[in-house]
N, C-alpha and C positions, 0 to 999 in steps of 0.2 A: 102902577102902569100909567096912571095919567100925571104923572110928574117927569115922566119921559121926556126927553128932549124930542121935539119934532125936527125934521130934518127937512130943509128948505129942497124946495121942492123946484126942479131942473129947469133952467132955460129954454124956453124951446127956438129955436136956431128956422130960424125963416131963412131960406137958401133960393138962388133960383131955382131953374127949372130942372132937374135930375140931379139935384143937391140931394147930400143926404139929411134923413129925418132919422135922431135917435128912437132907442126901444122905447124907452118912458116916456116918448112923446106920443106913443100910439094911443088910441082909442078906439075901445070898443066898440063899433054903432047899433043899432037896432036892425034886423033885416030889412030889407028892400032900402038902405043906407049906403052911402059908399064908405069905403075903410082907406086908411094909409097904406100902403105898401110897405112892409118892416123892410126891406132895403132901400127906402126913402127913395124910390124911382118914379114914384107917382099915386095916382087914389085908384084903386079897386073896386071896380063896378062890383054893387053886392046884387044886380038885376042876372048879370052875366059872369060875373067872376072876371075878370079880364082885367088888365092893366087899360085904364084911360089916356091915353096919348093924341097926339093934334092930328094921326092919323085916323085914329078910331072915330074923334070929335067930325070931321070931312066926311068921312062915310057913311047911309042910310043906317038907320037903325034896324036893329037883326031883332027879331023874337027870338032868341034862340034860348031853350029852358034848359034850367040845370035842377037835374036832381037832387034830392038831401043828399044820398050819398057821396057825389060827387061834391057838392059844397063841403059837407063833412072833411074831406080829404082833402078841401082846398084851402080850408080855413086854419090861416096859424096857431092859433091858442088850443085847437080841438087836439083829443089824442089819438083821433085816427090821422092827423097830417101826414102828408106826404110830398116830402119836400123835392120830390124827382115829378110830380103831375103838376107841383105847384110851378114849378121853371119851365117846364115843356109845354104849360099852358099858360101864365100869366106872364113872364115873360121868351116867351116864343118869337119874338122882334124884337128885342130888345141886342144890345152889342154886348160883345165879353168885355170891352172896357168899363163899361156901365157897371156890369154886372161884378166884378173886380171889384169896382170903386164902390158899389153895394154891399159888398159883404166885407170890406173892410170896415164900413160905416157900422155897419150889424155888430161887426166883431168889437170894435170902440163902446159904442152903448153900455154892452154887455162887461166889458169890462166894468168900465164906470156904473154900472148898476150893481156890481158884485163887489166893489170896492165901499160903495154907497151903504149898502149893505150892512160889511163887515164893520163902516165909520160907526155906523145906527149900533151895533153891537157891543162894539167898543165902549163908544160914550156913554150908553146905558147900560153898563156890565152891573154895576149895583142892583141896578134896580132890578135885571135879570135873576140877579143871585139872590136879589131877598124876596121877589117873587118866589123861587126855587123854594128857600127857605119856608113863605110862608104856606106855600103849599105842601111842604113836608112835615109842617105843623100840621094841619088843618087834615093829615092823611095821616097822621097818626091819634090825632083826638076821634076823627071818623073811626077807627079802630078801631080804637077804645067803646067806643059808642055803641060798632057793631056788636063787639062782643059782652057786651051786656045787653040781656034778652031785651030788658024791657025800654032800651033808648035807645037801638042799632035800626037802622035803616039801609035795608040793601038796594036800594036807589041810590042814596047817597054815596054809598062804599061803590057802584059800579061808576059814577060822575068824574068821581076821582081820581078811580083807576085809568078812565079817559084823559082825565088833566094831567097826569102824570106818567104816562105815555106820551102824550101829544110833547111833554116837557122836555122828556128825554130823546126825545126825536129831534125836538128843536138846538137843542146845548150838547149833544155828544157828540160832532163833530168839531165844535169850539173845544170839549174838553181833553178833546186827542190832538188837536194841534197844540194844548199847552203843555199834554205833555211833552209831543215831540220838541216843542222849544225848550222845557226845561233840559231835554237830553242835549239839543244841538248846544245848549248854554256849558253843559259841563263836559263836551267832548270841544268846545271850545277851548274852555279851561284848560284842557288837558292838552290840546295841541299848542297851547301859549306857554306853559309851563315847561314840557318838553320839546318846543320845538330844532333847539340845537341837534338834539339825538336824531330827528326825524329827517333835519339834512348832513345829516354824517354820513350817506353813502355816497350821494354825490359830491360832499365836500373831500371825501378821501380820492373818488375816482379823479379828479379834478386836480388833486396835490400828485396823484401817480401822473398824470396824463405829462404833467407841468414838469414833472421830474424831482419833486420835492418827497423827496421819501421820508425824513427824517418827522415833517408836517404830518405827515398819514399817519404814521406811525403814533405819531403824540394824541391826535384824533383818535385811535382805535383805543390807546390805554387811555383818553379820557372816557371813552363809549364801555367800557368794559370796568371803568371805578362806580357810573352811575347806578342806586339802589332804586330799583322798578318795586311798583306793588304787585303784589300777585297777583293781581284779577287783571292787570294788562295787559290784554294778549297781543293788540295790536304792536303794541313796544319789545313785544316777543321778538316779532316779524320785523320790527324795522333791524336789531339787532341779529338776527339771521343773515342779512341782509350785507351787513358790514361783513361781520365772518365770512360768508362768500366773495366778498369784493378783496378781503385782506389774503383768502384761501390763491385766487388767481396772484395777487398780489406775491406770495411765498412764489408759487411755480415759476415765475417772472426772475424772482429773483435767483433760482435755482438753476432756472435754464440759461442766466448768465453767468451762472457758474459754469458752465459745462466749455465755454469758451478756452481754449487752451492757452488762447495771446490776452488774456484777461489784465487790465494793468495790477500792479500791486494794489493802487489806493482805492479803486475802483471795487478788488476783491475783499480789501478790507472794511470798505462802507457796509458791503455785502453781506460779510460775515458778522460784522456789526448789529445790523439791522434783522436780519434771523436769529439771532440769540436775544434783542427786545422783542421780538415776536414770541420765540417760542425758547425761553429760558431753559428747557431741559432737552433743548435737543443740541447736536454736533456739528454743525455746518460743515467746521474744515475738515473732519474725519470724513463727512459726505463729499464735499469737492475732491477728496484724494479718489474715495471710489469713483466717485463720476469720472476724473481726468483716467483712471488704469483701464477701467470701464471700456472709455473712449477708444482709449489708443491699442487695445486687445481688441476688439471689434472695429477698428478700420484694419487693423491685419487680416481680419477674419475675412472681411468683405474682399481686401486683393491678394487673398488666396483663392477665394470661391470665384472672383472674377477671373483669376487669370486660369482655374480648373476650367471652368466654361469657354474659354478663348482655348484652351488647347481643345477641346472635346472638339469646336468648332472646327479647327483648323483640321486636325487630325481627321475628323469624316471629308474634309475636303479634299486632303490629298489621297484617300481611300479611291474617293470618287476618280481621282484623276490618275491612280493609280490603274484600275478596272477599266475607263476608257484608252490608255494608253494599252494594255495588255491586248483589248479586245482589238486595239487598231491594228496591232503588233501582228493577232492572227491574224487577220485581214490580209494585211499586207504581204504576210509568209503561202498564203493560199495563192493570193493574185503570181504572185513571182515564183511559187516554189520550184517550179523547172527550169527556169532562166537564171534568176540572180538569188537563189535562196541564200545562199552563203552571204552576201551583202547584207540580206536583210536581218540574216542572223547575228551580224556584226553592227548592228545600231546599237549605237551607246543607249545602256539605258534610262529611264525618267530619271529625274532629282527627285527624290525622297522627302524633299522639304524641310532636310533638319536643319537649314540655317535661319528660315521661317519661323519652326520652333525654338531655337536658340534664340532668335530675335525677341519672342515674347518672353521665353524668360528671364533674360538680360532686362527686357521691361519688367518684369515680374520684383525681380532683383531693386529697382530701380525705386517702387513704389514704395516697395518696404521699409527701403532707407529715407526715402522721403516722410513718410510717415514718423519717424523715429527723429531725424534730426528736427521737424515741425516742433512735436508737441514733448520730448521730454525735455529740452532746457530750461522753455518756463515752467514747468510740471516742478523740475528741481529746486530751480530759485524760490519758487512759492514756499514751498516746504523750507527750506534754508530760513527765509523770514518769519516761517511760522515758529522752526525752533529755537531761532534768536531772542523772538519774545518784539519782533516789532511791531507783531498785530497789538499789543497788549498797550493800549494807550491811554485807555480811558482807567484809571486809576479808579476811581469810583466801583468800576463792578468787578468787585475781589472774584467772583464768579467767574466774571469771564475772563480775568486775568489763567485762573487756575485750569478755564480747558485749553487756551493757547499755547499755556508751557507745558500743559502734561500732553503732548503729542511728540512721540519719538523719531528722531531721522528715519531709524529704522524698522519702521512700518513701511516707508514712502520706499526706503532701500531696498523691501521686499519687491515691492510692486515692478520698481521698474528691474529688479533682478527676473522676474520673473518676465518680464516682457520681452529684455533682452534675449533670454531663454529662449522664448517662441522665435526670437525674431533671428535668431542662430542657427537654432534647426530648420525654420523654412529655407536660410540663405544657405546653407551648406547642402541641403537635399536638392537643392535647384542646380548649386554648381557642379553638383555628381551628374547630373540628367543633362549637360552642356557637351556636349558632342566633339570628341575629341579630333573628328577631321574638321573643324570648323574654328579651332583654336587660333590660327591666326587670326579670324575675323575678331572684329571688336568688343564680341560678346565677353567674352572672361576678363578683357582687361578691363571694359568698363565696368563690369562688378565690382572688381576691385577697387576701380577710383572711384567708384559709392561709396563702398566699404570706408576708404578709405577718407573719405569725407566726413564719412560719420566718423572715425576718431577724431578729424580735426575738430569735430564743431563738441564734440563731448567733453576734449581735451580743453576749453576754452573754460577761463574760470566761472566757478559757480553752474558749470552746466551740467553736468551730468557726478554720481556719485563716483568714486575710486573704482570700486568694482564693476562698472557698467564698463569703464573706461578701458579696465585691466581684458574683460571677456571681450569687447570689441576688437582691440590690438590683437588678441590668441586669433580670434575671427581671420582677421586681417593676413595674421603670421600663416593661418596653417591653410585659407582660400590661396593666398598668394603660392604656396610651399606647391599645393597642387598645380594650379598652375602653369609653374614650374617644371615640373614633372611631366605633365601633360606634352608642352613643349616638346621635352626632351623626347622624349616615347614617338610624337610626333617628327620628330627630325628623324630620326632611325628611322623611322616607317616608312618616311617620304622618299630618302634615301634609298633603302631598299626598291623602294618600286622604281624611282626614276631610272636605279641602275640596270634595273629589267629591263627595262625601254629605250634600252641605244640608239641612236639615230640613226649614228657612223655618218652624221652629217660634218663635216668640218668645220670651223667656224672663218671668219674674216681675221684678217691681222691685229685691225682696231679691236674686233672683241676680244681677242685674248691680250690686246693691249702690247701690241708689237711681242709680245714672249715669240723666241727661238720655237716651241712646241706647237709645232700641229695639230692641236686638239681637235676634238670632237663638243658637242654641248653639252654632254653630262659634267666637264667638270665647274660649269660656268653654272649649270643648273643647281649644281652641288653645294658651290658659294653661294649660291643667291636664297635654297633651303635654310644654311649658317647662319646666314646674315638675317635671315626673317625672323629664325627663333630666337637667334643669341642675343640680338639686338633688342626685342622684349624683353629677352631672361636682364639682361642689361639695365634697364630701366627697372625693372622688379625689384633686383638686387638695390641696386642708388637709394631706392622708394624704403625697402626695408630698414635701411641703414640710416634712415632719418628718424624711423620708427623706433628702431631696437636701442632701450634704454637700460633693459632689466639685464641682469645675467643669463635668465632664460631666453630671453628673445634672441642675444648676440649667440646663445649654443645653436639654437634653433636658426639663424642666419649661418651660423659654420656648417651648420649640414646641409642648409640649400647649398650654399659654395660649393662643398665638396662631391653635391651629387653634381653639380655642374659641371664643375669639372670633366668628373669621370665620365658625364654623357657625352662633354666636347670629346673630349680623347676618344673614348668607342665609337664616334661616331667618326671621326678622320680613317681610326682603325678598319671599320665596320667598309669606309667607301673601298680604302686599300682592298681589302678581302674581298669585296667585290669585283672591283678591277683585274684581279687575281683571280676569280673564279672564269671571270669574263676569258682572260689569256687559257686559262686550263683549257676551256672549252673549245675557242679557236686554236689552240695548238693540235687539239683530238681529228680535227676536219679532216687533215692530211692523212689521217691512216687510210680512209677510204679513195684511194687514187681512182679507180673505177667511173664512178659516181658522182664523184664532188663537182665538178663543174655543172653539171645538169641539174642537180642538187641547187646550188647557188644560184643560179638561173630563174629555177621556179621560186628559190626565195626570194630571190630580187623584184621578181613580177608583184608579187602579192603583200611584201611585209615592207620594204622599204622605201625611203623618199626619193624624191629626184634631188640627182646630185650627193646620194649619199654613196660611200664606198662599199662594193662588195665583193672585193678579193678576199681572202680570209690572214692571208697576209697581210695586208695592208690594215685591215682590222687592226690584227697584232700590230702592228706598230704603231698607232692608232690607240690603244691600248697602251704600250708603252709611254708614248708622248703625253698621256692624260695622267701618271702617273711622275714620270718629270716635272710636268707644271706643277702638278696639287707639291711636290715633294721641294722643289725650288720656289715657287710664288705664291700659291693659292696659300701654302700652311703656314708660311713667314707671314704674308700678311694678314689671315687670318688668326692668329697666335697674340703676334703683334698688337692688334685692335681689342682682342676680349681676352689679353694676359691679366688686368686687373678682375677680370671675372673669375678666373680659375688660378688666379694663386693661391698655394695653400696659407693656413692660419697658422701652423704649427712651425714655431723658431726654430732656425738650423738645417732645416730640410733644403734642400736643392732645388728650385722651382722650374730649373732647364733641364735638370735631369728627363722629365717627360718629355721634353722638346725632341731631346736627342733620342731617346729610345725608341718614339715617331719615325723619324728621323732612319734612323737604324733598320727600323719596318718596313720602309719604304723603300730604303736601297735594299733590302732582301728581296721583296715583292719584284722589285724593277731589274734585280738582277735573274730572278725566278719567269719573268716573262722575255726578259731578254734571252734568255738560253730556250724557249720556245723560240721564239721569232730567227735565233741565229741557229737552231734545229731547223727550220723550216726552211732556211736558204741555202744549208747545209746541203740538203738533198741538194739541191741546183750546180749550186759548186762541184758534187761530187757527179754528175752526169755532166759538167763542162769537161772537170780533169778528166773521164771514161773518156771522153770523144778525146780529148787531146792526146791522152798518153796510149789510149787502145786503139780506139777508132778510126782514127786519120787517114787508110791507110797506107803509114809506115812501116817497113820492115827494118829495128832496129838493128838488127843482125846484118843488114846491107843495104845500110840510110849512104842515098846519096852523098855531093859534096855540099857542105854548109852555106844557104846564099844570103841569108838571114832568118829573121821570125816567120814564124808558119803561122798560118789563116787560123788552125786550132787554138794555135795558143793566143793570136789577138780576140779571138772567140774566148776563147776562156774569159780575158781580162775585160772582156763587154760583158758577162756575167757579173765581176764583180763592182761595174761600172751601173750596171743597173739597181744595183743592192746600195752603190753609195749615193746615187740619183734618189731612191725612194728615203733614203734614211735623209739624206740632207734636206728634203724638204719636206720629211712629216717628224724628224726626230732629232735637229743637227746636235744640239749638245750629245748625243751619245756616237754621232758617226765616227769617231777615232778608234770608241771602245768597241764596238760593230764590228769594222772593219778591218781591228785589229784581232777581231775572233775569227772572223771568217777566213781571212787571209792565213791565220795560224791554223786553223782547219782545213784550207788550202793546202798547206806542206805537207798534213800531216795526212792529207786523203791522199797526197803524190808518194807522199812514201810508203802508205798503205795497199797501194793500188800495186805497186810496183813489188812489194812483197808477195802481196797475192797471185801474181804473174810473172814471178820471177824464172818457174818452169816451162812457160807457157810463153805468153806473148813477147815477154823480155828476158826470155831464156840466153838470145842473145843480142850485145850491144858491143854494135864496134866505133872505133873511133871517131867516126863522123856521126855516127848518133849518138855519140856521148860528145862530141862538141858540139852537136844542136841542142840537146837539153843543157849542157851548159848554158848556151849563150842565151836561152829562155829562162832560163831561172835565174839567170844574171838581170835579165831584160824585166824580169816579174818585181827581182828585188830592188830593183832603180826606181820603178814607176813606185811599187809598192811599198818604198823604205820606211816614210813617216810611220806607219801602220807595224811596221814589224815589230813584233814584241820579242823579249828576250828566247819563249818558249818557239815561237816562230823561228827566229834564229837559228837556234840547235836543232831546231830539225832539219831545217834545211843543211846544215853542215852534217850532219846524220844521211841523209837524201845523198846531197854531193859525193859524200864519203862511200858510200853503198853502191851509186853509180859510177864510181871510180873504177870501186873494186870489181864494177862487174863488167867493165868496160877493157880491163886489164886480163881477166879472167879469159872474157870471149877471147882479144888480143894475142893471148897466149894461145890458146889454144888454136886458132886460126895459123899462128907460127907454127905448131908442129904440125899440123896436118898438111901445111903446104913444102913440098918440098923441096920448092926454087928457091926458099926466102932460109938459106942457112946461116945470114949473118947474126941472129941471137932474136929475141923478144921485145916487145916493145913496153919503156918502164912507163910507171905512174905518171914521174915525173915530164915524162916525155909527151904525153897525155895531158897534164898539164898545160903544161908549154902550149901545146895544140891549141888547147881552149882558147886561152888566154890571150894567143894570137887572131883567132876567130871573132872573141870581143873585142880586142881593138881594132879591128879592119871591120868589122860588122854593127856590132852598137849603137853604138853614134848614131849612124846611119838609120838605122833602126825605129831608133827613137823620134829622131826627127820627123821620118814615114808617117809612123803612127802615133803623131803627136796629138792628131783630134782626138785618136777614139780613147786616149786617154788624160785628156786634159784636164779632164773634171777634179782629177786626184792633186792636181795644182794648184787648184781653186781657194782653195780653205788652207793651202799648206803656205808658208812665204817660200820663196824661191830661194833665196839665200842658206837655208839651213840645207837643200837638196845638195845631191851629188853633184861632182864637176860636169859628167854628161848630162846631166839632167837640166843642168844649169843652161849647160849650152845649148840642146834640146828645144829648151822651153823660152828662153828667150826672147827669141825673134820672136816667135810664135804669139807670146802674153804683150808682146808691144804692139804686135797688128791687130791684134784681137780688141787690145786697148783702144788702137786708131777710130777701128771699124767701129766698136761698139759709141764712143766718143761721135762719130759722125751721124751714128744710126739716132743715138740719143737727141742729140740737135736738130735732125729733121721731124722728130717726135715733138719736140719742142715747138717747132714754127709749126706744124699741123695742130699743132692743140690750140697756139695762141688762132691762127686763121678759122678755127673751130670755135673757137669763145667769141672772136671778133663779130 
């Protein structure tokens, strides 16, 4: 102990005046002494306890006494101090800067005294230790001592046991911080030995962040070759550590598998780098799942989306179905005595099926987006994978052996099966597509999805043979319906439009200058045609680019063929209609009674302004719709979609159907014609009753002949009005018209006259049989173009008949008179008569009443007429010429001074 180094003993630091003073410069004084202040702020009165300051020094001196106890408390070194009485009483004026810069000072000393200290420790450790020692001696010889009786002293043995406490109080704090330094020394060790492993997680995260996988990767199989010892746990943890960082690391990498546009090289790094990670597992068997995975649950999703888009919509128009109805009573309550019928006649709500056909046309639309996205490179990946170009790295026989043992036909499954799903969705959607909505664009755009999707499958290396093959069937048998749909459609539309006759006529230009007086059904009729077949049209072209296989071109013959047959029945289908239309207006006329008042109130209620509502004029009307479609509509309609409906089969006749059309059409139109020449029939035969009954004439003692009678120009304005209505709602048929009626003319003269051969024309004498001559002379002149051969012979039948009974009377008037003895009067003589009658009369005649039949000149040339008729009409067609020529010219100057 006294060989100890002494330890030089502190400077003490003279400061001015609230300088500070260190700890070991304090000293202890004697009561009623002043002391240093341990925050070196000044000297401490030991009279007062008080900080001494130049303020205290200026002011009277206090008695003022302090207790022990309070001293006790005030004084630093005591263990009752109290270092909260010591500041709120010695320094109580003092600044917080002061007092700041005090206990820093405090805090300095104290360092330096603790450091001081440890030096004194340090440098005298020997001699600490061999003190230790000798006292561990000197405590074991006292033992010894103790316990023999007669040299033990338990005085000494308790000295000891003081010294050797006091020892161990003094050195057991020194001996636990060597151990703690011996520890921090070999955990030292242990971090300088390992410390590569210990930045291995931030050095991996750091090569991921950077993009360097291949770095990370080398880093992990170097962290995972290193041999730890068992007892370190800490090295446990850092390699936890890494495992966690390489675990994100994998999912990273897997979740860029999931990408469907993934490049090749990109997936092969990929695939790469997951089989150095985890050597027994399948990456590319997992990316197949992942991409089938994908692309079956994006279907899934825009199915359940577009299930919820319809629920939505569907309660919508529920909704507006329910307010519509409710308005509907409403409104049937307010009016029901006034206009209930009106309001029973509002069209009802739209149903909203082209709303839903919209979504599912979108529906339709997704799914093939879906499909054309992700299987081409879904395919091509797989293609590279069974080529073997993943397979590069020569070195890992390993991984060479999972790259080529992966079969096409797994991948073939997969998207076999997708297609699968993705057939049944598109074909259950195109069933649920609303077949009055077919025109709109919903089924064709399916189709040219559909049909997209073959091209982009069809494109090499995109999709397998089989996806390609069920795509096309897809295509073939969507389209087929279609098709169909169309067709069914056209008939339908047909049908109903032909319900709905307007009996509006149309304008020149709409029917395109045609001779036929139509109505709109047949223009509506073409424009149905033209809507579908013109689709069917593009359908067709579209499959014909498609159809490669033998099946497909059979499967295109039987579209054609139903096309066809649906163009033909449905031309057939309008005929029959048109046809049903005449049956029905032919029926009107039975009820004479009635029918006008009848016609009346339908005119009020059902038809347009400006449409026709004679039931005649209908018919003819009717007929003239059946001319155009048989003359124009079908040749150019035929013409435009003959490459649609030709057959496939060699040899066959493709005009055959033309004609047979054709053939239908003139039955139909002669079938309505003999309604319409029925229905003027009546007329004609209530001209001829007034003429040959009515008039009244006594043929038995007719006057002398002065020309044509009022009945019989009457008669010929009957059939002047029959050639008025046909010329301007049917000309191409007015010859054959007029050539019926006029032959039903004869035949009703010579019916009439049979019928009343007892009776009213029981008897005919000479001069009414030269006035029916000269009339039916006069009939046959105006009326000759018209005469048909059957016309003819009856009338020479007629003539013949009225000869005879002209002769007959004659005779018999001879014997009962008995002034007239010179003989009978012959045929021929009767004859003679006539024929004198016509030429002194005729001419003349004709001339008279050359207006009220002029119209039968009009359409005829003059030239081919009789010589009377010729002369007749002559003058008459040149003035008419003049006038008209002069009328036209002032029309002319009014129109330009009208534009001007």
């Amino acid at each position: 102990m006294r060989e100890s180094k002494a330890v030089p003993a502190p400077v003490v630091q003279k400061i001015e005046r609230k300088q500070t003073q260190g700890l070991n410069n304090m000293q202890s004084l004697p009561r009623g002494m002043e002391c240093i202040d341990p925050l070196g702020l000044g000297i401490i009165s030991s009279r007062t306890m008080r900080l001494i300051t130049e303020r205290t020094a200026t002011e009277p001196s206090n008695n003022e006494y302090v207790d022990a106890d309070l001293r006790d408390k005030l004084t630093f070194f005591s263990e009752r101090f109290d270092p909260v009485l010591f500041i709120s009483r010695i320094h109580q004026f003092t600044s917080a800067a002061d007092l700041e810069a005090g206990t820093l000072a405090l805090k300095t000393d104290l360092k330096g005294w603790t450091q001081q200290r440890k030096q004194l420790v340090k440098e005298n450790f020997d001699c600490f230790v061999s003190c230790k020692t000798t006292i561990d001696d000197i405590e074991s010889k006292l033992k010894r001592i103790e316990e023999d009786p007669e040299g033990g002293s338990s005085y000494l043995e308790t000295s000891i046991q003081g010294i050797n406490s006091m020892a161990n109080r003094a050195f057991e704090p020194l001996l636990e911080r060597q151990a703690q330094a011996d520890k921090i020394r070999a955990v030292q060790g242990t971090l300088q030995r390992f410390r590569t492993l210990f930045n291995l997680p931030s050095a991996i995260r750091g090569n991921i962040r950077k993009g360097e996988y291949d770095l990370a990767v080398r880093e992990y199989r170097k962290a995972n070759s290193i041999v730890l010892p068992t007892h370190a746990g800490i090295l446990k943890r850092v390699l936890e550590e890494v495992e966690k960082v390489m675990h994100d690391f994998k999912r990273m990498l897997y979740e860029s598998m999931e990408d469907p546009h993934i490049d090749l090289t990109n997936l092969e790094n990929t695939v790469r780098l997951l089989l150095e990670l985890e050597p027994e597992s399948d990456p590319v068997r997992r990316y197949f799942g992942i991409q089938n995975r994908r692309i079956q649950i994006l279907l899934e999703n825009c199915t359940v989306d577009h299930e919820s888009r319809m629920d939505h919509l569907q309660n919508k128009l529920n909704e507006k179905a329910l307010l519509d109805e409710n308005w509907k009573t409403i409104q049937q309550d307010l009016h029901e005595s006034v206009d209930g019928g009106l309001v029973n006649s509002q069209p009802t709500t739209d149903s909203g099926s082209e709303e839903l056909d919209a979504l599912r046309g979108r529906y339709i639309r997704r799914l093939t987006a879906v499909i054309i996205h992700l299987i081409p490179p879904f395919w091509k990946v797989a293609l590279s994978v069974s080529s073997g170009k993943f397979a590069k790295n020569k070195s890992e026989e390993k991984a060479q052996g999972r790259y080529f043992g992966h079969s096409l036909e797994v991948v073939t499954g997969m998207i076999h099966e997708i297609i699968s799903a993705y057939e049944s969705k598109v074909q259950n959607t195109f069933l649920e597509l609303e077949e009055a909505n077919v025109i709109c664009p919903y089924m064709s755009d399916a189709i040219m999805d559909i049909s997209k999707a073959c091209q982009a499958f069809d494109a090499k290396e995109a999709a397998p043979a089989t996806a390609v093959e069920s795509l096309r069937s897809l295509l073939f048998e969507s389209t087929k319906l279609y098709i169909m749909k169309l067709c069914s459609w056209m008939r339908t539309s047909i049908d109903e439009e032909s319900r709905n006759e307007s009996w509006v006529p149309v304008t020149v230009l709409e029917r395109n200058k045609s001779p036929y007086a139509i109505s709109s059904l047949p223009l509506a009729f073409r424009s149905i045609m033209v809507a579908a077949m013109d689709r069917i049209d593009v359908m067709i072209k579209s499959l014909k680019n498609e159809a490669t296989t033998e099946d497909t071109l059979m499967l295109l013959q039987e579209i054609q063929e139903s096309v066809r047959v649906s163009f033909f029945n449905c031309l057939l289908g309008f005929a029959g209609q048109m046809e049903q239309i005449g049956g029905e207006l032919g029926q009107i006329k039975e009820n004479e009674n009635g029918y006008y008042s009848h016609v009346e109130e339908e005119n009020l209620f059902h038809h347009r302004p400006g449409s026709i509502t004679d039931p005649q004029q209908q018919l003819l009307m009717v007929l003239s719709n059946i001319g155009f479609c048989k003359d124009d509509l079908f040749g150019e309609m035929y013409n435009k979609y003959k490459h649609v409906c030709l057959k496939f089969s060699a040899g066959e006749d493709d005009d055959k159907d033309k004609e047979e059309l054709i053939e239908s059409f003139s039955a139909i139109e002669e079938k309505v014609l003999a309604e319409y020449t029925f229905a003027k029939a009546q007329y004609v035969r209530t001209g001829a009753t007034n003429y040959l009954l009515d008039a009244g004439l006594q043929w038995g003692g007719a006057p002398a002949v002065k020309g044509v009678r009022d009945p019989a120009v009457e008669l010929m304005h009957t059939l002047v009005t029959v050639h008025a209505e046909v010329f301007a709602g049917c000309e191409p048929l007015l010859d054959k018209t007029l050539g019926i009626l006029v032959e039903g003319l004869i035949d009703t003269l010579l019916s009439l006259f049979h019928e009343h051969k007892d009776t009213n024309l029981k008897l005919l004498d000479a001069n009414g049989y030269c006035q029916l001559m000269l009339e039916l002379e006069y009939f046959e002149t105006i009326l000759n173009q018209y005469f048909t051969s059957g016309a003819s012979e009856s009338l020479k039948s007629l003539q013949g008949i009225l000869l005879d009974k002209a002769t007959e009377s004659c005779s018999r008037e001879s014997d009962d008179d008995d002034k007239q003895q010179g003989g009978t009067i012959s045929p021929d003589d009767l004859i003679a008569l006539a024929q004198q009658c016509s030429s002194e009369l005729l001419q003349s005649e004709l001339e008279r009443t050359r207006i009220n039949t002029a119209c039968f000149m009009e359409s005829f040339p003059l030239e081919f007429a009789p010589e009377s008729v010729k002369v007749a009409y002559a003058s008459f067609r040149g003035s008419m010429d003049a006038s008209s020529g002069v009328f036209m010219g002032a029309q002319a100057v009014g129109s330009t001074q009208r534009w001007r």
